[in-house]
ZADO-1210 file (C-alpha; in nm, 4 decimals, padded with zeros to 6 digits):
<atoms>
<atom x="-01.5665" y="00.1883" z="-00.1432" code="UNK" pos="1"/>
<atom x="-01.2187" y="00.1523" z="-00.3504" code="UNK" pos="2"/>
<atom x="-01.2460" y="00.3140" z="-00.7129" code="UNK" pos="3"/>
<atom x="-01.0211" y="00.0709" z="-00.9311" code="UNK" pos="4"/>
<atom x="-00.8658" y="00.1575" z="-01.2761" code="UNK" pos="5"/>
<atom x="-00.9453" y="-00.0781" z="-01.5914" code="UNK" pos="6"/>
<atom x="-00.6161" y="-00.2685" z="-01.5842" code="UNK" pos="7"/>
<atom x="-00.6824" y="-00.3399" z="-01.1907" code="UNK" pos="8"/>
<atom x="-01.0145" y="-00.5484" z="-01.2899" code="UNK" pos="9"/>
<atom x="-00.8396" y="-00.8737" z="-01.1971" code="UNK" pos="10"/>
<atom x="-00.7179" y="-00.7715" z="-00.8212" code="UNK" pos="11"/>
<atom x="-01.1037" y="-00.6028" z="-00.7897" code="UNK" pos="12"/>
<atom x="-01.2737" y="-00.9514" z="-00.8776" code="UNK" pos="13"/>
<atom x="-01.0072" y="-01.1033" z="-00.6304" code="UNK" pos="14"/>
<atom x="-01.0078" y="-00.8246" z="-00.3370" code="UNK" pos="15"/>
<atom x="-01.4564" y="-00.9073" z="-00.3648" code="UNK" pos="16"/>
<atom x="-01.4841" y="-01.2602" z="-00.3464" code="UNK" pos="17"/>
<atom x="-01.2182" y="-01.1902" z="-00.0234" code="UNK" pos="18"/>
<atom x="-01.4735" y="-00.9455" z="00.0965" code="UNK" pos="19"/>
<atom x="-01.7617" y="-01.1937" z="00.0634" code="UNK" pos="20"/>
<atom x="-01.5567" y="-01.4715" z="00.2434" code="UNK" pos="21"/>
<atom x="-01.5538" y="-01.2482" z="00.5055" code="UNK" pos="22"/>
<atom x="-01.8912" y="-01.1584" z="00.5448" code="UNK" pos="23"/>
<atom x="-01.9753" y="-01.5388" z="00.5086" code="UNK" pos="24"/>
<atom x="-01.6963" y="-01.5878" z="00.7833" code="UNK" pos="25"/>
<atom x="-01.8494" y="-01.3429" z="01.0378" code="UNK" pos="26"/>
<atom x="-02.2214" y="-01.5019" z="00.9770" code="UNK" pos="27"/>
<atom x="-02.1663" y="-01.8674" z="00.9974" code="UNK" pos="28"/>
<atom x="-01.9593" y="-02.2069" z="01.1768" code="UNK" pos="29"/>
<atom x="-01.7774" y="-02.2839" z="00.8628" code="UNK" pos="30"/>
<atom x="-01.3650" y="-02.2190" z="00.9175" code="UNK" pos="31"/>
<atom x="-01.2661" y="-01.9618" z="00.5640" code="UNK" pos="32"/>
<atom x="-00.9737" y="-01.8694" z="00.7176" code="UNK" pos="33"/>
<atom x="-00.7303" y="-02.0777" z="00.5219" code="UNK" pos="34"/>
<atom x="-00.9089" y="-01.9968" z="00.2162" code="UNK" pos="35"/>
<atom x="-00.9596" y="-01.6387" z="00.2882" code="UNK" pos="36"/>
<atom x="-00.5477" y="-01.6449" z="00.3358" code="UNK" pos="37"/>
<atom x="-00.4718" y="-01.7810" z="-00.0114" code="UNK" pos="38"/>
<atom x="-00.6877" y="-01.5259" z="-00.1707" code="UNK" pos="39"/>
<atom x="-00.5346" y="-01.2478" z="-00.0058" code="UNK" pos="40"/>
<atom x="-00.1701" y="-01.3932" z="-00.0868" code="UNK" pos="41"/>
<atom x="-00.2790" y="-01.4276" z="-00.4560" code="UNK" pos="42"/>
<atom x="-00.4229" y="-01.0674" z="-00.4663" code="UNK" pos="43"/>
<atom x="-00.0952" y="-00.9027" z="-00.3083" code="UNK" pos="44"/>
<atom x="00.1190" y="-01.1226" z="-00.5493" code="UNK" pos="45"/>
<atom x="-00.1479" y="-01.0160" z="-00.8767" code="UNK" pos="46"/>
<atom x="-00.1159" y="-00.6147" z="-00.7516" code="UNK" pos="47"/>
<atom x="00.2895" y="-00.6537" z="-00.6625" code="UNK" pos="48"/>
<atom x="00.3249" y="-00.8208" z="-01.0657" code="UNK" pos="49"/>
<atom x="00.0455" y="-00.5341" z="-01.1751" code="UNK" pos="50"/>
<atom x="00.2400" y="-00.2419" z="-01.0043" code="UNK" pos="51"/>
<atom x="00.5832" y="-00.3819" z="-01.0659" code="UNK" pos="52"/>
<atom x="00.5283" y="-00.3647" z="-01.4552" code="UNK" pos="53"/>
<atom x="00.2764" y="-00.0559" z="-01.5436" code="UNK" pos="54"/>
<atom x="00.2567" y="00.1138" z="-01.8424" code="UNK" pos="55"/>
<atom x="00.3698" y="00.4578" z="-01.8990" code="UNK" pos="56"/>
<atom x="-00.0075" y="00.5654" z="-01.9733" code="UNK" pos="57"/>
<atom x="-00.1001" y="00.3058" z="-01.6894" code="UNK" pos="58"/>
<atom x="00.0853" y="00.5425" z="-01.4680" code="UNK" pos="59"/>
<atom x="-00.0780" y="00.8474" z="-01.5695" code="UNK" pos="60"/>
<atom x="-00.4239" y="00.6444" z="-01.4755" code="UNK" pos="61"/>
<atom x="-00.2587" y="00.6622" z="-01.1271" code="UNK" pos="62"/>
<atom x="-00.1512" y="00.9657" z="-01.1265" code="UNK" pos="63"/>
<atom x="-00.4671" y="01.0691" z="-01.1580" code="UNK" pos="64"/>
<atom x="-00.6653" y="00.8493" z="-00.9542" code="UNK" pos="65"/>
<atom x="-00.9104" y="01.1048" z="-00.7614" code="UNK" pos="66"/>
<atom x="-00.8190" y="00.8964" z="-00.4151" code="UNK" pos="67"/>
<atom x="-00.4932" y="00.9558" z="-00.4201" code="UNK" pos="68"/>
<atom x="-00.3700" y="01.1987" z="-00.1197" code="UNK" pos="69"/>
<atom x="-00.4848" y="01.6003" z="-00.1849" code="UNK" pos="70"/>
<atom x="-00.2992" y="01.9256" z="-00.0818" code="UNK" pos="71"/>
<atom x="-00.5331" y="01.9433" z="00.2808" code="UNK" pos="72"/>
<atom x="-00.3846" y="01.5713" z="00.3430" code="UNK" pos="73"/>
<atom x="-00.0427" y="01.6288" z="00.3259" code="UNK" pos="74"/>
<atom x="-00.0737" y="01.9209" z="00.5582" code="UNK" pos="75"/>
<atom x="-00.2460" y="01.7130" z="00.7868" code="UNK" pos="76"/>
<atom x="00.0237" y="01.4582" z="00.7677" code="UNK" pos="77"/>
<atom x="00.3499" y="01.6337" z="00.6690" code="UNK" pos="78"/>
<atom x="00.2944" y="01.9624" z="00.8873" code="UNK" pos="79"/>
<atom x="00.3043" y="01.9881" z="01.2810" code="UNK" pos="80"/>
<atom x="00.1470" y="02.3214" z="01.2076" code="UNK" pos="81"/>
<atom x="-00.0072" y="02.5264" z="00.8956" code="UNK" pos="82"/>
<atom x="-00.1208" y="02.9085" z="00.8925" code="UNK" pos="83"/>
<atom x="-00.2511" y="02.9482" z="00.5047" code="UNK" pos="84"/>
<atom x="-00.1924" y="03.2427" z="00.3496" code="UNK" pos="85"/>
<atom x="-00.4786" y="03.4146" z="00.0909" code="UNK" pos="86"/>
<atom x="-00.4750" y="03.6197" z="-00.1906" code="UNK" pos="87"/>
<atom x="-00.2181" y="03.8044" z="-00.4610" code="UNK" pos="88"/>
<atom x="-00.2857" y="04.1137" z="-00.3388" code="UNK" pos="89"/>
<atom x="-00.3981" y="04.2147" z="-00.7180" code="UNK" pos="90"/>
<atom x="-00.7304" y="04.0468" z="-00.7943" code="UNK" pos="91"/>
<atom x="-00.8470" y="03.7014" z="-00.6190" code="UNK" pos="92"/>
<atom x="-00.7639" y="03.4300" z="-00.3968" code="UNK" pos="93"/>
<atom x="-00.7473" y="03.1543" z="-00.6449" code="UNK" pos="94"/>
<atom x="-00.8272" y="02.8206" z="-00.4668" code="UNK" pos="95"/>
<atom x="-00.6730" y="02.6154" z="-00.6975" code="UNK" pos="96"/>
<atom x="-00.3066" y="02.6954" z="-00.5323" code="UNK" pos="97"/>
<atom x="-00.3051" y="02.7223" z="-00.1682" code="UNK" pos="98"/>
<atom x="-00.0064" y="02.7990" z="00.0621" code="UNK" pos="99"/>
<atom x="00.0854" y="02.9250" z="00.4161" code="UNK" pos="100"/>
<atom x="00.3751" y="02.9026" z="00.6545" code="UNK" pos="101"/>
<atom x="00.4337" y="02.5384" z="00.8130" code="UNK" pos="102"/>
<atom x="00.6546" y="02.3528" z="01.0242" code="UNK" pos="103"/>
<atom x="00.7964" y="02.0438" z="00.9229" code="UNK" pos="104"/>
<atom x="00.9314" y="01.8179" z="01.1817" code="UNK" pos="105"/>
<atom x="00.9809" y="02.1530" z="01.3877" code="UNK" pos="106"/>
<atom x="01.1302" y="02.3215" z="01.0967" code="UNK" pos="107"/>
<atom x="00.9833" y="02.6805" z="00.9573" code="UNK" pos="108"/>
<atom x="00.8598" y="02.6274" z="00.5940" code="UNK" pos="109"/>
<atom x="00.7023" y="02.8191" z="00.3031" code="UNK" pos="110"/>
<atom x="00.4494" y="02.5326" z="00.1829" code="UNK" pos="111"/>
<atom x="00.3113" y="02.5804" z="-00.1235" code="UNK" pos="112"/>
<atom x="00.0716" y="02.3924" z="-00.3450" code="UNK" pos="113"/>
<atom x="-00.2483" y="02.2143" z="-00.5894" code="UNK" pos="114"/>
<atom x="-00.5368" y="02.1603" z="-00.4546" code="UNK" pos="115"/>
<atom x="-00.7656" y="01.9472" z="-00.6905" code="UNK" pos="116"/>
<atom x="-01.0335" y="01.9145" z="-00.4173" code="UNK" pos="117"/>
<atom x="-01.1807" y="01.5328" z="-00.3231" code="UNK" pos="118"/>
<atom x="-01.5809" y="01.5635" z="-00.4572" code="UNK" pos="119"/>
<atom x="-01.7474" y="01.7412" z="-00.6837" code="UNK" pos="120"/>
<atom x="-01.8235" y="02.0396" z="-00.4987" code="UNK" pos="121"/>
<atom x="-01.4844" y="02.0907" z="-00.4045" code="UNK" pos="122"/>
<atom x="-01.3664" y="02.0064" z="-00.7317" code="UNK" pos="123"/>
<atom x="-01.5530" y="02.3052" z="-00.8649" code="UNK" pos="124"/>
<atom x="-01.4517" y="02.5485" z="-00.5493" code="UNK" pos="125"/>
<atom x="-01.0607" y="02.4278" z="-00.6602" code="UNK" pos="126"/>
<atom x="-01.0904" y="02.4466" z="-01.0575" code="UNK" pos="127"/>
<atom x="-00.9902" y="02.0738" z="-01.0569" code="UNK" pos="128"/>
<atom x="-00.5960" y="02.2196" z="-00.9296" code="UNK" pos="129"/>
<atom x="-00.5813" y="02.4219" z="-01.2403" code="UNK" pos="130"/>
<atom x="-00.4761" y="02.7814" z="-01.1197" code="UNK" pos="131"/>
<atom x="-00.5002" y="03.1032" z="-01.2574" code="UNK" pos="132"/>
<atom x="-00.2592" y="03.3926" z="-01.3146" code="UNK" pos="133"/>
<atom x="-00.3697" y="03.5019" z="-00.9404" code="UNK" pos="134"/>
<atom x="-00.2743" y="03.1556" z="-00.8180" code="UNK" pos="135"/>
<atom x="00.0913" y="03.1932" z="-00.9387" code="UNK" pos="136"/>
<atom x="00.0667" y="03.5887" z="-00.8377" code="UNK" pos="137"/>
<atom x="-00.0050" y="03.4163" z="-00.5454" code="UNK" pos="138"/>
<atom x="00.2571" y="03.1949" z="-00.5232" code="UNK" pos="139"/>
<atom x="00.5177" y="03.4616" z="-00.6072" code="UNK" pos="140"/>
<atom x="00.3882" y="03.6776" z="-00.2882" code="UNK" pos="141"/>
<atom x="00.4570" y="03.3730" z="-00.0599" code="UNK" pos="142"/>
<atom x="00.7745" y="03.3133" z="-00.2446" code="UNK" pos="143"/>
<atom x="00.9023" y="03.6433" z="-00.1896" code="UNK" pos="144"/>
<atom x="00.7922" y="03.6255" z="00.2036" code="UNK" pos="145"/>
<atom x="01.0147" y="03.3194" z="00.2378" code="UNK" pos="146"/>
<atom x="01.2885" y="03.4990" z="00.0913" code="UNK" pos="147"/>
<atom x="01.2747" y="03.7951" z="00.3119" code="UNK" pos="148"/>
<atom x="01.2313" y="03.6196" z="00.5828" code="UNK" pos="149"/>
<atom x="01.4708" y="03.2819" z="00.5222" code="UNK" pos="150"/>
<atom x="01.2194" y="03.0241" z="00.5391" code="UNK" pos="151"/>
<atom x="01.2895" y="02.6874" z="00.3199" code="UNK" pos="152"/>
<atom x="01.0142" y="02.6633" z="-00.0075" code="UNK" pos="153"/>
<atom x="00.8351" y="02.3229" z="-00.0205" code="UNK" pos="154"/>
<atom x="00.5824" y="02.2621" z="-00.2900" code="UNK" pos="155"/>
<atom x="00.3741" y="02.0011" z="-00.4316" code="UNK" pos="156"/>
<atom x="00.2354" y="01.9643" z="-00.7704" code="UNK" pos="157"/>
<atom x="-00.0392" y="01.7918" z="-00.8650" code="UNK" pos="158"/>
<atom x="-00.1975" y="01.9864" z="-01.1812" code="UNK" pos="159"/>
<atom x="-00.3436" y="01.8827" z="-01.5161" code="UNK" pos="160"/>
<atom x="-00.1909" y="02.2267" z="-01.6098" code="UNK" pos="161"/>
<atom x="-00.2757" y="02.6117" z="-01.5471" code="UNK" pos="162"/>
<atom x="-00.6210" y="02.6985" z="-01.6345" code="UNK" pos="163"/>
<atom x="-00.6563" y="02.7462" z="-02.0069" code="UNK" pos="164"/>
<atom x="-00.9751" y="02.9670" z="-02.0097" code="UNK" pos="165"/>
<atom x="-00.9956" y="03.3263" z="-02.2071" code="UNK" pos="166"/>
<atom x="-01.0094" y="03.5431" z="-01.8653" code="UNK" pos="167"/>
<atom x="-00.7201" y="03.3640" z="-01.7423" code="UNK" pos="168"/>
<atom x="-00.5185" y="03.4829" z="-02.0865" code="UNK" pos="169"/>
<atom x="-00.6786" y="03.7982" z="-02.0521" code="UNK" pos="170"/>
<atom x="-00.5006" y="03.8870" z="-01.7020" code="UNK" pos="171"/>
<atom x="-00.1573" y="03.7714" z="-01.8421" code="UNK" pos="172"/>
<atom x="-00.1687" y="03.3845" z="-01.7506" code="UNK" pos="173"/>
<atom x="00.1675" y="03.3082" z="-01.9493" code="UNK" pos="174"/>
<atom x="00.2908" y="03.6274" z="-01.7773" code="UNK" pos="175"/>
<atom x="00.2358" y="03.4956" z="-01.4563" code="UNK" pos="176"/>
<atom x="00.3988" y="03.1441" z="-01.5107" code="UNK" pos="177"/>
<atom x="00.6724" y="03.2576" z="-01.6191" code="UNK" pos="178"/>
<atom x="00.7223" y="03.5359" z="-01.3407" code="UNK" pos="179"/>
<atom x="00.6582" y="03.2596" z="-01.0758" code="UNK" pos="180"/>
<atom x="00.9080" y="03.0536" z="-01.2739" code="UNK" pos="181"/>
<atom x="01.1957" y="03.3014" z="-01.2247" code="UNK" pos="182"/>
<atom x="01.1334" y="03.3854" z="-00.8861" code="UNK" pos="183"/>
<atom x="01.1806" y="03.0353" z="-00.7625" code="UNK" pos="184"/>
<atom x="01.5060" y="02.9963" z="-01.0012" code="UNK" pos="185"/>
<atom x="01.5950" y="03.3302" z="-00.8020" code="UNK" pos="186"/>
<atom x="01.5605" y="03.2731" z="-00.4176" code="UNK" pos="187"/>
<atom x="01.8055" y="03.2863" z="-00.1487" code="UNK" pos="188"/>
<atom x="01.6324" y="03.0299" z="00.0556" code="UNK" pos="189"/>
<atom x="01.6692" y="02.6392" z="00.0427" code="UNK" pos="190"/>
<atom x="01.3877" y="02.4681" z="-00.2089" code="UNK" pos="191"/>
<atom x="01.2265" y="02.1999" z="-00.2605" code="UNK" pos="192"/>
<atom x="00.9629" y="02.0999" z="-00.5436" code="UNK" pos="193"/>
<atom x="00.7392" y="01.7171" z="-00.4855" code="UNK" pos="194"/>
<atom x="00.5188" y="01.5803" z="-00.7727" code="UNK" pos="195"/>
<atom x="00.2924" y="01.4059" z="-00.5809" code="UNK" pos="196"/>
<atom x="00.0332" y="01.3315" z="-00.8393" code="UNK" pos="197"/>
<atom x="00.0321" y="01.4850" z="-01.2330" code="UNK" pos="198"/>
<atom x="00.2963" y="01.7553" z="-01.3326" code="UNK" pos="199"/>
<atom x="00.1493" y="01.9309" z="-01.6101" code="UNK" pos="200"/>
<atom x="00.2985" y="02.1623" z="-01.8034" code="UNK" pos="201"/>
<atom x="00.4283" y="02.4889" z="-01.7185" code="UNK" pos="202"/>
<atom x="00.1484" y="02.5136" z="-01.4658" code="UNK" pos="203"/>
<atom x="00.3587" y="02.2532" z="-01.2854" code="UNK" pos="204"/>
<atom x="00.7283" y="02.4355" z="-01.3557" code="UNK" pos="205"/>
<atom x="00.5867" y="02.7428" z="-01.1906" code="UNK" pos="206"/>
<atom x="00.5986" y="02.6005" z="-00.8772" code="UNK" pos="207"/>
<atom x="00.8845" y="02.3454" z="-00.9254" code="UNK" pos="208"/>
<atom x="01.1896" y="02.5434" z="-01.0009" code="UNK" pos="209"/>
<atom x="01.3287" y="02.4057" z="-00.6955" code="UNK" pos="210"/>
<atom x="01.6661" y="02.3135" z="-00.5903" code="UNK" pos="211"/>
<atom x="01.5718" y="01.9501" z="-00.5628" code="UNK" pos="212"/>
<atom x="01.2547" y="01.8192" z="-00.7608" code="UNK" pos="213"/>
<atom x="01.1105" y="01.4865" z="-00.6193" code="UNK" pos="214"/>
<atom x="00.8565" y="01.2296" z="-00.7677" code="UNK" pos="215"/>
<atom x="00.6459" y="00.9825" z="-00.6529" code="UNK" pos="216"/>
<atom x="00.7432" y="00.6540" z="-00.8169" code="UNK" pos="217"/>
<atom x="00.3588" y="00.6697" z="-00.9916" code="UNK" pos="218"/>
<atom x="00.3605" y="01.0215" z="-01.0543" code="UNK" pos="219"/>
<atom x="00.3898" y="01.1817" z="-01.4030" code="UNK" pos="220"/>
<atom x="00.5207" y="01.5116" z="-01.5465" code="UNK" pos="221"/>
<atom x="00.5750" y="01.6442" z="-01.8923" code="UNK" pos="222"/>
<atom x="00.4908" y="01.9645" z="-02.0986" code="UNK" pos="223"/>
<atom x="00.2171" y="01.8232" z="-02.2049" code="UNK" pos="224"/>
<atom x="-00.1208" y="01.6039" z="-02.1214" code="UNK" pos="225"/>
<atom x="-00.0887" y="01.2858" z="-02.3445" code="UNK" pos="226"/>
<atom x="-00.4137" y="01.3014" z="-02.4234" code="UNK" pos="227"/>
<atom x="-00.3305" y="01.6685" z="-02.5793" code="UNK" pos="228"/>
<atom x="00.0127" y="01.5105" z="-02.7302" code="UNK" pos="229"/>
<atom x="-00.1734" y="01.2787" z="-02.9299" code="UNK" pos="230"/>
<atom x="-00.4241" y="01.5031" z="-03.0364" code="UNK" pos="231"/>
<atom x="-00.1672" y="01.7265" z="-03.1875" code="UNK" pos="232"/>
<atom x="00.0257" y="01.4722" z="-03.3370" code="UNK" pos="233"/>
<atom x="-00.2598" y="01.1766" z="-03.4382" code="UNK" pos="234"/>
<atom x="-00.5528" y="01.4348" z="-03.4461" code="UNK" pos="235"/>
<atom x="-00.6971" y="01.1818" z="-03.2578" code="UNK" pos="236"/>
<atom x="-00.6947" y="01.1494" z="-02.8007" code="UNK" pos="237"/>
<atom x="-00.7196" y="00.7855" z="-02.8960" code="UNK" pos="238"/>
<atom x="-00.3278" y="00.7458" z="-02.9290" code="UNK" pos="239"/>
<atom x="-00.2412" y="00.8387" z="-02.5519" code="UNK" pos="240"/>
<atom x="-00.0675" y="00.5588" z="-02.4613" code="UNK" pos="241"/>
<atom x="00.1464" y="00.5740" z="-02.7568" code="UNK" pos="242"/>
<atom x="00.2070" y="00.9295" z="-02.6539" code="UNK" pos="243"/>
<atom x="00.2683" y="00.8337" z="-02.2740" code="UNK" pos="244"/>
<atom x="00.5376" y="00.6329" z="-02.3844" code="UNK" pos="245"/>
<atom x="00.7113" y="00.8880" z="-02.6072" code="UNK" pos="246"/>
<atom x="00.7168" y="01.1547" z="-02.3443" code="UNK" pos="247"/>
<atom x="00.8883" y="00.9646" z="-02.1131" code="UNK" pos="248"/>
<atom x="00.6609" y="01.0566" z="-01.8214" code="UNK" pos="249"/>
<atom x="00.7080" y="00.8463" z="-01.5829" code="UNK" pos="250"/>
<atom x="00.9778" y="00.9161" z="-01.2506" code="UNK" pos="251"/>
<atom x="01.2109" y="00.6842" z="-01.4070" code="UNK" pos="252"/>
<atom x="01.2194" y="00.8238" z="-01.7271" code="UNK" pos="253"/>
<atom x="01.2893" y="01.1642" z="-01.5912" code="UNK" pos="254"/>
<atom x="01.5126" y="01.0454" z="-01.3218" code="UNK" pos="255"/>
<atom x="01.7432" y="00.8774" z="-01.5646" code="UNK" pos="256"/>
<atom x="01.6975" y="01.2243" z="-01.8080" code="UNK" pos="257"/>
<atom x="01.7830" y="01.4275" z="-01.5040" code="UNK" pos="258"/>
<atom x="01.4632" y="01.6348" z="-01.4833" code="UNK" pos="259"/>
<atom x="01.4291" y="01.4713" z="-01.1152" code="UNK" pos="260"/>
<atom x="01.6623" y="01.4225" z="-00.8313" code="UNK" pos="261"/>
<atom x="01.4868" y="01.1445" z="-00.6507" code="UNK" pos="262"/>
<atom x="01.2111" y="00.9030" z="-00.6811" code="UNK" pos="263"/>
<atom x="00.9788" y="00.8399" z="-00.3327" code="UNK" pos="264"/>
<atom x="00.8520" y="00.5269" z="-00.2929" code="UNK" pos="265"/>
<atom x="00.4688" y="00.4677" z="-00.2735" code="UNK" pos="266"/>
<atom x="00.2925" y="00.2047" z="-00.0907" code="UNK" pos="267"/>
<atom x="00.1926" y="-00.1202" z="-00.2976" code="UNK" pos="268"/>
<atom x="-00.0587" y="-00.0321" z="-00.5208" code="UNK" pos="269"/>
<atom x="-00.0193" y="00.3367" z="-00.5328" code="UNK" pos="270"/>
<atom x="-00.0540" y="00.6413" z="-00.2437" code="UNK" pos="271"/>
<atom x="-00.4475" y="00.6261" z="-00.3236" code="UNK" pos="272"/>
<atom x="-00.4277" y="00.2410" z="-00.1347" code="UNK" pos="273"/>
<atom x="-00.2236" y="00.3648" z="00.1905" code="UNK" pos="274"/>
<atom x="-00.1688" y="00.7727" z="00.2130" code="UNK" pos="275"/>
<atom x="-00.0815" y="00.7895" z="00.5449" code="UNK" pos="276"/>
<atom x="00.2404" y="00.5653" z="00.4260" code="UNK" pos="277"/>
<atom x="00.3091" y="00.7292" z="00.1030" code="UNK" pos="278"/>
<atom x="00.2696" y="01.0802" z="00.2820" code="UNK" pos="279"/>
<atom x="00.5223" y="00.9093" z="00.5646" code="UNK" pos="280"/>
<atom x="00.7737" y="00.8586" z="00.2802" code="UNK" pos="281"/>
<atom x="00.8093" y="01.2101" z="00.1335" code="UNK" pos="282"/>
<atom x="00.8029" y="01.3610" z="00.4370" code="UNK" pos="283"/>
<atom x="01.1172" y="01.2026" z="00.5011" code="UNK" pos="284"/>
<atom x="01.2336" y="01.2598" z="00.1843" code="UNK" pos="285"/>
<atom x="01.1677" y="01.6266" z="00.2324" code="UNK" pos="286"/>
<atom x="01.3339" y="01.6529" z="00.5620" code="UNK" pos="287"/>
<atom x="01.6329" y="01.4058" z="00.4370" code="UNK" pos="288"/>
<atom x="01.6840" y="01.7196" z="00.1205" code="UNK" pos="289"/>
<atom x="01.6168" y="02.0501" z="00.3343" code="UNK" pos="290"/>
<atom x="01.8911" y="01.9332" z="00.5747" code="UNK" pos="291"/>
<atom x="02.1079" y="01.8750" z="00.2991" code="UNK" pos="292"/>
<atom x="02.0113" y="02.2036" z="00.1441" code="UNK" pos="293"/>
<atom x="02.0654" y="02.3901" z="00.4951" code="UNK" pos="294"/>
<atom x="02.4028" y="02.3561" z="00.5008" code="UNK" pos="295"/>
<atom x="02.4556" y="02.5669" z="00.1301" code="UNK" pos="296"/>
<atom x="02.5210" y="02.9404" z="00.1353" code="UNK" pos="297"/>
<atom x="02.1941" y="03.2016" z="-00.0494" code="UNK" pos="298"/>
<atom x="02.4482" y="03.2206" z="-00.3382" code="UNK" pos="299"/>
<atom x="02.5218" y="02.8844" z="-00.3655" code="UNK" pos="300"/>
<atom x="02.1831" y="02.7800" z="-00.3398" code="UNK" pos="301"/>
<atom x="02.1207" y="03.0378" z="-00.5910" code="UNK" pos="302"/>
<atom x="02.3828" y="02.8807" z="-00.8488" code="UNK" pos="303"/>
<atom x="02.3193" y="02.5244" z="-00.8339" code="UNK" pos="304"/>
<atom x="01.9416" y="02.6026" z="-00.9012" code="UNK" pos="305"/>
<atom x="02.0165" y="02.7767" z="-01.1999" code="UNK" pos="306"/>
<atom x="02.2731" y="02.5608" z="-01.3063" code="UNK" pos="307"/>
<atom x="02.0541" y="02.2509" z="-01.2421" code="UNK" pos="308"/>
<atom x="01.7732" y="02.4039" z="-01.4685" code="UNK" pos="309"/>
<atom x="02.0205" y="02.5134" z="-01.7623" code="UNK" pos="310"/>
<atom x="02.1753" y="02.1482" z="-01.7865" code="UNK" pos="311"/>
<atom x="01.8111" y="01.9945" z="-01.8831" code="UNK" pos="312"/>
<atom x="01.8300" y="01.8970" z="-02.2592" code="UNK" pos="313"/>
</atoms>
């Protein structure tokens, strides 16, 4: 059954009485079929106007809507073949990061990313995508691997942010951002950084210091939750949308502020209403910038990253 947000309540009253048309359809002699038509043509046009004209904090609703593709389904549909990879070699495996060599359309990746985890049990076994220092320990390892051995990075945020508990701060959490941060400003390889759902803060930037950053049109990223924005400026969580809009969170916002090099198209209504379609578009988005990327020396690669990264603000 489809979860729908609180600005969607018109399309769900519209996409049930369809559903009950149906049922009446299946059951009876009585012809619905033109009726059941204009209800579905008013329902696309209501979610077309909805999604055409969304909110900054209406987008962060999205962005966060617990249907929306997860780490396992984009291997499933981006990769012809995934080995993960475990562990920082230091302390843990953290769950909340996961990442393995891949082949995209027959090319040899490093593919790196959140996992938020799809019901509550493996919500809990993922810490809800929020990693900690052994996650981006983690992620450094399997950065440095694709540097030694010339594979292309991909990653793919989706993070309210790293974990903020005590242990995480005790085993150098701000350490480890930052570390991961400079070692994907640093590599020789080709890279490529997707937010595919929420960018949070520098729990995000750890794994997106990429040569080209993508975004799905109702994805969000910013330092910052707006919930946590608001609370800092308005002592109160109350203000988010006010805050939403401030940050400028949405892919436009950061396109036009050059934070992002290119927005991906989702399917009508978001990538929680067709994944298979919305996955479809970033592969080839993906593909489209790591042949474009392939043709760059280590150094220049190396340069333009840095370069790219220094030019924000």
């Amino acid at each position: 059954m489809r979860t729908y947000l609180d600005f969607e309540k018109p399309i769900a009253e519209l996409e049930a009485r369809v559903a009950e048309l149906k049922d009446t359809a299946r059951g009876g002699d009585i012809d619905l079929d033109p009726e059941i038509e204009r209800l579905e043509g008013k329902s696309e046009r209501l979610l077309r106007e909805t999604y055409g004209r969304l909110t900054p904090w209406q987008k962060t609703q999205v962005a966060r809507h617990a249907e929306r593709p997860h780490f396992r389904d984009y291997v499933a549909g981006l990769t012809d073949e995934f080995v993960p990879l475990a562990g920082d070699r230091a302390f843990a495996d953290d769950q909340a990061i996961i990442g393995g060599l891949a082949r995209i359309d027959g090319r040899k990746v490093m593919l790196i990313g959140h996992e938020k985890g799809a019901d509550t049990q493996s919500r809990l076994k993922h810490n809800f995508g929020m990693a900690k220092p052994e996650g981006y320990r983690k992620a450094i390892r399997l950065m440095d691997l694709a540097d030694r051995f010339g594979l292309p990075l991909v990653t793919l945020v989706d993070t309210p942010g790293a974990f903020p508990g005590v242990q995480a701060e005790e085993r150098g959490q701000a350490e480890a951002i930052a570390r991961a941060t400079e070692r994907g400003l640093g590599l020789k390889v080709p890279s490529v950084a997707a937010i595919v759902g929420e960018g949070g803060s520098g729990g995000a930037v750890a794994i997106a210091a990429a040569n080209r950053v993508l975004m799905f049109e109702h994805a969000v990223y910013s330092v910052i939750s707006p919930e946590g924005c608001a609370s800092i400026l308005w002592r109160t969580a109350d203000k988010a949308a006010d805050a939403a809009e401030a940050m400028k969170v949405t892919a436009a916002d950061l396109l036009s502020l050059h934070v992002i090099d290119r927005i991906v198209p989702e399917p009508l209504g978001g990538a929680h209403r067709n994944a298979p379609e919305a996955i479809a578009n970033l592969k080839q988005a993906i593909v489209e910038e790591l042949d474009t990327l392939g043709a760059l020396s280590p150094e220049a690669l190396r340069k333009a990253r840095r370069e790219k990264f220094l030019a924000i603000g």
